[in-house]
C-alpha positions in Angstrom: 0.0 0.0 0.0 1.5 3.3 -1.3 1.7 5.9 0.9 0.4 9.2 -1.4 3.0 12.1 0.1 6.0 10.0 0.8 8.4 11.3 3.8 11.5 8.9 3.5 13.2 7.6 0.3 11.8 3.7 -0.8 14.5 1.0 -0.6 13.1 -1.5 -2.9 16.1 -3.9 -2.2 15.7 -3.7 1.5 13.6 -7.2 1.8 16.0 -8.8 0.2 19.3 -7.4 2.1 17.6 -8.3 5.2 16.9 -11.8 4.5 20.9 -12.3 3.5 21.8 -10.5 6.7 20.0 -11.8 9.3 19.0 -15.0 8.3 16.9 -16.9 10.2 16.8 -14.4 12.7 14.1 -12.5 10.9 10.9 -13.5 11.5 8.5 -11.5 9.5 8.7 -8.0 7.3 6.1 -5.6 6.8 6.1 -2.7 4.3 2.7 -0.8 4.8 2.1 2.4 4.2 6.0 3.6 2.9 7.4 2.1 6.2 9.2 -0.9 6.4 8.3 -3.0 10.2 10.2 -6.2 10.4 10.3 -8.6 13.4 13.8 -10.8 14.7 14.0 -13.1 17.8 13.9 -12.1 21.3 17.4 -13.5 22.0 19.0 -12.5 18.9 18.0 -8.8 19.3 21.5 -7.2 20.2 23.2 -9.1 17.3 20.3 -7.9 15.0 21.4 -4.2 16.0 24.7 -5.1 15.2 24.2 -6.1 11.9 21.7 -3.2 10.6 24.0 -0.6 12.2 27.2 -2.1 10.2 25.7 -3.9 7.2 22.8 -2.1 6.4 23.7 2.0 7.4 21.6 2.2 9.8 23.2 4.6 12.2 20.8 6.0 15.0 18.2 4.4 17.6 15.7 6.8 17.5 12.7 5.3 20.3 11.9 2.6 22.3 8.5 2.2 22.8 6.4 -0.6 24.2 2.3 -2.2 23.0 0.7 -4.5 25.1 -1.6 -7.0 23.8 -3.5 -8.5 27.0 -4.7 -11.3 25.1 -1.9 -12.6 23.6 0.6 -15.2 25.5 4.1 -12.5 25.1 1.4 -10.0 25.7 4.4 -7.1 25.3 6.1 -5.7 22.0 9.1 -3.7 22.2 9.5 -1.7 19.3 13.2 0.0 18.2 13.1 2.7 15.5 16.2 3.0 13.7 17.6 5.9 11.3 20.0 5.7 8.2 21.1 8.8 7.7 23.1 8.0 4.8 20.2 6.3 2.9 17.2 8.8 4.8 15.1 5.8 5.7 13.9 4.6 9.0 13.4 0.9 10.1 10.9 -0.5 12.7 12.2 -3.4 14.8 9.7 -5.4 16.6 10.5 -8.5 19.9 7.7 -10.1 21.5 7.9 -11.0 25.4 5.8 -11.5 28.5 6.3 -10.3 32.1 8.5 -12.5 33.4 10.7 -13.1 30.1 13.6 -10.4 29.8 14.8 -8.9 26.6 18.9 -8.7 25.8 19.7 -5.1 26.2 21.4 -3.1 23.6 23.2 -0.5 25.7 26.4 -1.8 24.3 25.1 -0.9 20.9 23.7 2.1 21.5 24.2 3.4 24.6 21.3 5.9 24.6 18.9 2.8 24.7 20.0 2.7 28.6 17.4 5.3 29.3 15.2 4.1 26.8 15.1 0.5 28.1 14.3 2.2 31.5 11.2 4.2 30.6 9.6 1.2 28.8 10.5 -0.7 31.6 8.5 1.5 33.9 6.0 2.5 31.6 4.8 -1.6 31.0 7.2 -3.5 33.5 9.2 -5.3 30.8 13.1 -7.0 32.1 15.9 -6.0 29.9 18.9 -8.5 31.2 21.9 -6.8 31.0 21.0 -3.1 31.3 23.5 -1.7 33.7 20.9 0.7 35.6 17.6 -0.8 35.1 15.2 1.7 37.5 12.2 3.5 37.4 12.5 6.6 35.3 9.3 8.3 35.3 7.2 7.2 38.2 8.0 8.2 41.7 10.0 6.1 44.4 7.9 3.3 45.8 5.8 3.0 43.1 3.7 0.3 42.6 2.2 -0.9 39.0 3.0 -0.2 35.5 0.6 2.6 34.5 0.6 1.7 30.8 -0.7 -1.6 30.8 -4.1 -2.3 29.7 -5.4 -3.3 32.5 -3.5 -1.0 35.1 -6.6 1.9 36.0 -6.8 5.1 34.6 -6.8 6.5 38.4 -4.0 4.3 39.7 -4.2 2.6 43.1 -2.2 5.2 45.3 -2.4 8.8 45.1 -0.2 11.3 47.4 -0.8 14.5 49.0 1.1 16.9 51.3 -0.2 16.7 55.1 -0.2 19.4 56.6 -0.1 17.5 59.9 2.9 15.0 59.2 4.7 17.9 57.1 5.3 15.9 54.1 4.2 13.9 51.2 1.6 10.8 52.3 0.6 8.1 49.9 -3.0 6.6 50.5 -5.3 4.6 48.8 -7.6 6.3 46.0 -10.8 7.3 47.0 -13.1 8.2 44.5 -16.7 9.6 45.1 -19.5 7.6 44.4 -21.7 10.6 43.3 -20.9 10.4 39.7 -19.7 6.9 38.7 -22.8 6.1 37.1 -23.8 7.5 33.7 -26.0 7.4 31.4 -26.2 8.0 27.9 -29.2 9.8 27.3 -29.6 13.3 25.6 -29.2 16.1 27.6 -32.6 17.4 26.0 -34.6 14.2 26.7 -34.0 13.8 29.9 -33.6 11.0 32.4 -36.1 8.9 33.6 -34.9 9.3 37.3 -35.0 12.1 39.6 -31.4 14.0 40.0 -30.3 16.0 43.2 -31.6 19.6 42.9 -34.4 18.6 40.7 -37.1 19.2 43.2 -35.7 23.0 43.7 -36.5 23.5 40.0 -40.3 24.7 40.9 -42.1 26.7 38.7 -40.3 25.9 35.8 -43.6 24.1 34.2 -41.4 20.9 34.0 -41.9 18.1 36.4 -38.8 17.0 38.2 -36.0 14.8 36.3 -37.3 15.3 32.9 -35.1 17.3 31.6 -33.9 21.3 30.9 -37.1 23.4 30.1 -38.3 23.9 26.5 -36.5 27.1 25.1 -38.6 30.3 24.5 -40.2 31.1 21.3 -39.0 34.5 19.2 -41.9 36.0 20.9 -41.5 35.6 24.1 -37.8 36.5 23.9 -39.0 39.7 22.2 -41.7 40.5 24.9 -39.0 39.7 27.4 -36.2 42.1 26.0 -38.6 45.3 25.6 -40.0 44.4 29.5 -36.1 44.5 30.3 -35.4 47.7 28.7 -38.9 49.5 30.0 -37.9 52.2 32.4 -38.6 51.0 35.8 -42.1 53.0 37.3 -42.1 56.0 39.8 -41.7 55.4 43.5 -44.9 56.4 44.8 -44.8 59.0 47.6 -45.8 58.3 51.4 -47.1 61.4 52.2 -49.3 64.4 50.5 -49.7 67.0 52.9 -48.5 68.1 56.1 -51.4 66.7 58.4 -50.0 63.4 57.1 -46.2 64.4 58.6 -47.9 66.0 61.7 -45.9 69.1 61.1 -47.5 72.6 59.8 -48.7 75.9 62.2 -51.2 73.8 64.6 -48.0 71.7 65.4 -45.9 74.9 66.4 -48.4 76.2 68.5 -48.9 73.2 70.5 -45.2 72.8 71.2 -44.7 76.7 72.1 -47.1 75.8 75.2 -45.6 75.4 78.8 -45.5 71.8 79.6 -46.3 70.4 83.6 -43.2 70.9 84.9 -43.1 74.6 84.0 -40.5 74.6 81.4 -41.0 76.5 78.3 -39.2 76.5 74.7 -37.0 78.7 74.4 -33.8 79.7 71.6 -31.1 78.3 72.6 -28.2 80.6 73.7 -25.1 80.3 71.7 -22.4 79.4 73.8 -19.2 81.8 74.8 -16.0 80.9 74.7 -13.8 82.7 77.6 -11.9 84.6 75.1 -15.1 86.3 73.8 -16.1 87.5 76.7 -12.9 88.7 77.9 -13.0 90.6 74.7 -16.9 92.0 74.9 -15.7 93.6 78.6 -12.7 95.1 77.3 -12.9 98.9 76.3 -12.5 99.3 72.7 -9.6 101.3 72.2 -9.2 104.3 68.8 -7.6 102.7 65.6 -4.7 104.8 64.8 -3.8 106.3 61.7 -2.3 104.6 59.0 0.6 105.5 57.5 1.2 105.9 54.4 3.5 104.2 52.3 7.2 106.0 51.1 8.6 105.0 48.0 7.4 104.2 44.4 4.8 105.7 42.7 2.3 106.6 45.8 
């Protein structure tokens, strides 16, 4: 199957090149889609390398990357993508294994494949006998599963948190809330047949509870609504008229003017001295003098 934009020059000899290399080595070659997949034996794998880096040009480990096929006894693939540079053409290598088989490392071949070998080793949990520093890479210390296996959970076992009361980092089961792990697939605009939390808030709506959002407004009623909306809002009405209402007005003043029981009368209310007025109001008021007038200029 041809590919219809091409990225990588074809090598129509490359079938037959790898048959006379490897041998019986090679188990099966693929070329789909302009790309060239081939798959060798698990023990074989680092003589493989050897012989498409020297015979065949091809120069560079690009990836390792790991597939896992739950159903099939070596449930694991661990795929090497390899670069010519000289000939611009990449090759995909493919071993099968399982969880307790380990695949020969290549780190003596390519010694970038040391880290490479440890991600898809803590990515799926596939052995690499031989890899000088086979650890986790990605997940944290104490880890436990491989988080991209099929059937490893989407929201792990563990999850961590800082305590505020220990001071640190704690690790604790998950603990997910129950409150939405069941869903339907119904239209929103249906409805479902059951009765959700909140529903029975949702009065005067004209819908009965669980049935649904409300049916949306005609153009007329969203035109009626829009003009009510931009209507100025009416006049507060007043709370009195007149001053009988207010109880003020001359009949008012003439009542309060009136001595009350205890004798006491209104009066105006004296506007308080300060000592320095007075002082001054006693004083005799002494003759301005004269002013002189200015020297100088044009006066």
């Amino acid at each position: 199957m041809a590919h219809p934009a091409p990225l990588v020059a074809p090598q129509p000899s490359l079938a037959a090149s790898l048959k006379t290399v490897l041998g019986t080595d090679l188990v099966a070659h693929v070329f789909t889609v302009d790309e060239d997949s081939i798959t060798v034996t698990r023990e074989a794998v680092a003589g493989v390398m050897v012989a498409l880096r020297d015979n065949l040009e091809y120069q560079q480990l690009m990836e390792i990357a790991g597939v896992d096929y739950p159903d099939r006894p070596e449930r694991f693939e661990v795929v090497y993508h390899l670069l010519s540079v000289t000939k611009n053409h990449r090759l995909r290598v493919r071993v099968s294994t399982d969880e307790a088989t380990p695949v020969p490392t290549i780190v003596p071949v390519w010694p970038n494949a040391g880290w490479l070998e440890r991600e898809v080793f803590d990515m799926y949990g596939v052995l690499f006998s031989g890899n000088p520093d086979l650890r986790r890479i990605l997940t944290d210390y104490g880890f436990q599963g491989h988080p991209q296996r099929k059937d490893f959970p989407l929201t792990g076992y563990t999850e961590l948190r800082y305590s505020e009361e220990d001071k640190r980092v704690v690790y604790e089961p998950v603990r997910l809330a129950q409150d939405f792990r069941n869903f339907d697939f119904l239209s929103p605009w249906e409805g479902a047949d059951y009765v959700l939390p909140g529903d029975e808030k949702a009065g005067g709506t004209g819908e009965g509870p669980g049935k649904g959002a409300p049916t949306p407004m005609t153009a007329k009623e969203v035109k009626a609504a829009d003009e009510k909306a931009k209507a100025s809002p009416p006049p507060t009405p007043k709370t009195t008229e007149n001053t009988a209402q207010t109880g003020a007005g001359a009949k008012t003043n003439v009542k309060a003017a009136k001595t009350s029981r205890d004798g006491a009368k209104a009066t105006k209310a004296a506007k308080a001295k300060t000592p320095a007025t007075e002082k001054a109001e006693k004083a005799p008021a002494k003759p301005r003098a004269p002013r002189k007038p200015k020297t100088g200029g044009d006066a």
